[in-house]
VEXPA-844513 format. One record per residue: x, y, z of N, C-alpha, C in turn; chain. Coordinates in steps of 0.1 Angstrom, whole numbers. Example, Ala and Ser with C-alpha at 12.3 -4.5 7.8 and 13.67 -1.06 7.14 Angstrom:
VEXPA-844513
    n.u    n.v    n.w   ca.u   ca.v   ca.w    c.u    c.v    c.w  c
    132    -57     78    123    -45     78    132    -33     78  A
    128    -22     71    137    -11     71    129      0     79  A
***
This chain:
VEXPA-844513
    n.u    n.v    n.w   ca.u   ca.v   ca.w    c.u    c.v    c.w  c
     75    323    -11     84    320    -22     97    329    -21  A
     96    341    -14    110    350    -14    118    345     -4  A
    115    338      7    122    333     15    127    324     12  A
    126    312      0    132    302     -3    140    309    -16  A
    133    316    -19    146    321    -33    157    327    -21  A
    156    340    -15    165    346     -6    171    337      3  A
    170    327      8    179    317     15    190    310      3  A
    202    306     14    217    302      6    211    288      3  A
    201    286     -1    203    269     -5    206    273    -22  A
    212    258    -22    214    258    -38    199    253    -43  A
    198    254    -58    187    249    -65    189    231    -65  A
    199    223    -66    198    212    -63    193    209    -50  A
    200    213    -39    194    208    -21    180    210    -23  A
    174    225    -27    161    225    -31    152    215    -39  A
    156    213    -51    150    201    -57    151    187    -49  A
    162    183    -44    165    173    -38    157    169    -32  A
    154    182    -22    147    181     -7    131    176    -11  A
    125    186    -21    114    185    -27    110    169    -34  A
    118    166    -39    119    152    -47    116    141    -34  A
    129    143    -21    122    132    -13    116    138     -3  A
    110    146     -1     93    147      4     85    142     -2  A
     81    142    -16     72    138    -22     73    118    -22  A
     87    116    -23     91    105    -23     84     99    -11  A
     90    104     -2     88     98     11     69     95     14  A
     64    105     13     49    105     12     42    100      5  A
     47     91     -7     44     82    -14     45     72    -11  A
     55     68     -4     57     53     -3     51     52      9  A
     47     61     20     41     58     31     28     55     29  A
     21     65     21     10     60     18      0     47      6  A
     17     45     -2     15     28     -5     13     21      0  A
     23     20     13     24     12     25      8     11     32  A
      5     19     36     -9     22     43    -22     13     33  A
    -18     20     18    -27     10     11    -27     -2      9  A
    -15     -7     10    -13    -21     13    -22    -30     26  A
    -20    -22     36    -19    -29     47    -36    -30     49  A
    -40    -19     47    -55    -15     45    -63    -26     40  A
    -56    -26     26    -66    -35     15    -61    -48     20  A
    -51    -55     29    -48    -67     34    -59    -70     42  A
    -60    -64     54    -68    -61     66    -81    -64     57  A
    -84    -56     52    -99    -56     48   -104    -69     45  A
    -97    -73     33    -98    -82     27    -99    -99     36  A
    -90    -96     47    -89   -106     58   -104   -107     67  A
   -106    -91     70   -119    -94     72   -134    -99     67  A
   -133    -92     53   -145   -100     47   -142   -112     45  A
   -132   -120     42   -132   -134     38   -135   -139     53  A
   -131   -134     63   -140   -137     81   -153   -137     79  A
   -153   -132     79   -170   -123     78   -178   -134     68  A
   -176   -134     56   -180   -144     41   -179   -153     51  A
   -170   -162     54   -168   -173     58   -175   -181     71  A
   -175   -169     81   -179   -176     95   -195   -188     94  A
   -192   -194     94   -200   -212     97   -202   -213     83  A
   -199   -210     72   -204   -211     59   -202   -225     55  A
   -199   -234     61   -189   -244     60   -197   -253     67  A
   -210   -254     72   -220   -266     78   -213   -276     83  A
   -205   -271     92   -194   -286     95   -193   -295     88  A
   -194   -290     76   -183   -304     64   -168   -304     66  A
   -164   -292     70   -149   -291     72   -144   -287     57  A
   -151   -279     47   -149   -279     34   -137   -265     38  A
   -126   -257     29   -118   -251     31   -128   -240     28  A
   -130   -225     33   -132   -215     33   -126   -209     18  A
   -135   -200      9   -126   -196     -7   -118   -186     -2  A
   -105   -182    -11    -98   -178     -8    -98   -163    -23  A
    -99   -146    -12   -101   -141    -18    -92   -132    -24  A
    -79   -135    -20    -66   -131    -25    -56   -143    -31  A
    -49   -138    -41    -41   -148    -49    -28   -150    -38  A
    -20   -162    -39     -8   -165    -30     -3   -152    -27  A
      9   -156    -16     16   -146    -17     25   -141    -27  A
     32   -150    -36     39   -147    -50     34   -134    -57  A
     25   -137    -57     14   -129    -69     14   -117    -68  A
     13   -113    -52     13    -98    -48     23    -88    -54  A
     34    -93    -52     48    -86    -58     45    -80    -75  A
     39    -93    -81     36    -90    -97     29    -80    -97  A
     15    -80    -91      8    -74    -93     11    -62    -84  A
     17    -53    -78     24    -43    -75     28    -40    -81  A
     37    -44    -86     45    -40   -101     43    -34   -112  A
     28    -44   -112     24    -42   -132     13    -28   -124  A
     11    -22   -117      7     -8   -113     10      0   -119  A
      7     10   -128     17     21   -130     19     33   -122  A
***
């Protein structure tokens, strides 16, 4: 703590800097959560799905909403 009080930064560069660190490490690891819960999700509906389907040719269920949806539902997240 003395070393950042005793250095010439100002209290804004300091806050600044702090605000996008935290920034920055947030959105990476949204990103990650995203990509994760995609993946996963891709797999179990693989997984659920493989021969489930007795060669009727019936469509495999689908266990994510369109793509549209996703955006909303990011959103309404708090």
């Amino acid at each position: 703590m003395e070393t950042i009080l005793s250095s010439p930064v100002s209290r804004t560069h300091l806050c600044l800097g702090k605000f996008l660190l935290v920034l920055t490490a947030s959105l990476i690891t949204a990103s990650l959560l995203m990509v994760s819960g995609g993946g996963s999700t891709t797999v179990v509906q693989k997984i659920a799905c493989a021969g489930s389907d007795g060669g009727r040719g019936e469509a495999p269920p689908q266990l994510m909403r369109p793509g549209g949806d996703r955006f909303g539902i990011i959103m309404a997240v708090p």
